[in-house]
N, C-alpha and C positions, 0 to 999 in steps of 0.2 A: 425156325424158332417158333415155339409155341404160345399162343397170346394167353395170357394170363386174365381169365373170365375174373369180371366180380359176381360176390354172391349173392345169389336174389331174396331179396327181405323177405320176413313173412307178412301178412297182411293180415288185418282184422276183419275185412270184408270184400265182396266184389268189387263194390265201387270203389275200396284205394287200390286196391288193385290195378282197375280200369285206369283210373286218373295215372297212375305209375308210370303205365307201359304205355299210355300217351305222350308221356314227356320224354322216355328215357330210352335210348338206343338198347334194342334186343339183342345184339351181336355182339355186346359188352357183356352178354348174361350167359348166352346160349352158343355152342358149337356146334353148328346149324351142320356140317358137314357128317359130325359122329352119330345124325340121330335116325331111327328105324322106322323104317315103314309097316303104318299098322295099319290092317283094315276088320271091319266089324261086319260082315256080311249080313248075319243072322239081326242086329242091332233093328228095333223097329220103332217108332215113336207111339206112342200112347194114344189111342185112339178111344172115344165113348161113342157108340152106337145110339143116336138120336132118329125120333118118329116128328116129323115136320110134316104137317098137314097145309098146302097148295091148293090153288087153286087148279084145275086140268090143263088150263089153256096156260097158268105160269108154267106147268112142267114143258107143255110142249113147245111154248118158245122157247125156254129154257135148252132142251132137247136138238129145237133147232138149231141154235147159236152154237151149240156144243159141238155140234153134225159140221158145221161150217169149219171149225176152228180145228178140227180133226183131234175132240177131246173127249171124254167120256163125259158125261152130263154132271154126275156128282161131284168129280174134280174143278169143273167148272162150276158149280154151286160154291164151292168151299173158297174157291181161287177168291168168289166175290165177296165171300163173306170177310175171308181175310184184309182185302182191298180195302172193304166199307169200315172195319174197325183200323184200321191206320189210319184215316182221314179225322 
């Protein structure tokens, strides 16, 4: 027997959105079993190309730390940056 989905409202913005699908069971909406698997290979996030002027010894601890963690330095720059702006 086949469950009988309700129909998902529309919304005026993300955030009733958000607030919605906090309160309300997905599996009432969605038939999680019939849905398809996608993937976006080529999909790439948007990047700007920034000139950040260092001190030599911050690149090279920098460099260090990186060396250690077995990361590439500028992912590790960014790792930080993103860290420092969450706090």
């Amino acid at each position: 027997m086949k469950k009988e989905l309700k129909r998902i409202p529309k919304f005026k913005s993300e955030k009733e959105e958000r607030e919605f699908w906090q309160t309300h069971d997905s599996t009432e909406y969605v038939e999680y079993k019939s849905l398809e698997n996608w993937r976006f290979p080529n999909l790439k996030l948007t990047t700007k190309p920034i000139t950040l002027r260092l001190p030599l010894d911050v690149i090279d601890r920098l460099k260090i730390r990186a060396h250690k963690m077995d990361v590439p330095y500028q992912s590790l720059i960014k790792q930080m940056i993103f860290e420092g702006l969450a706090r």
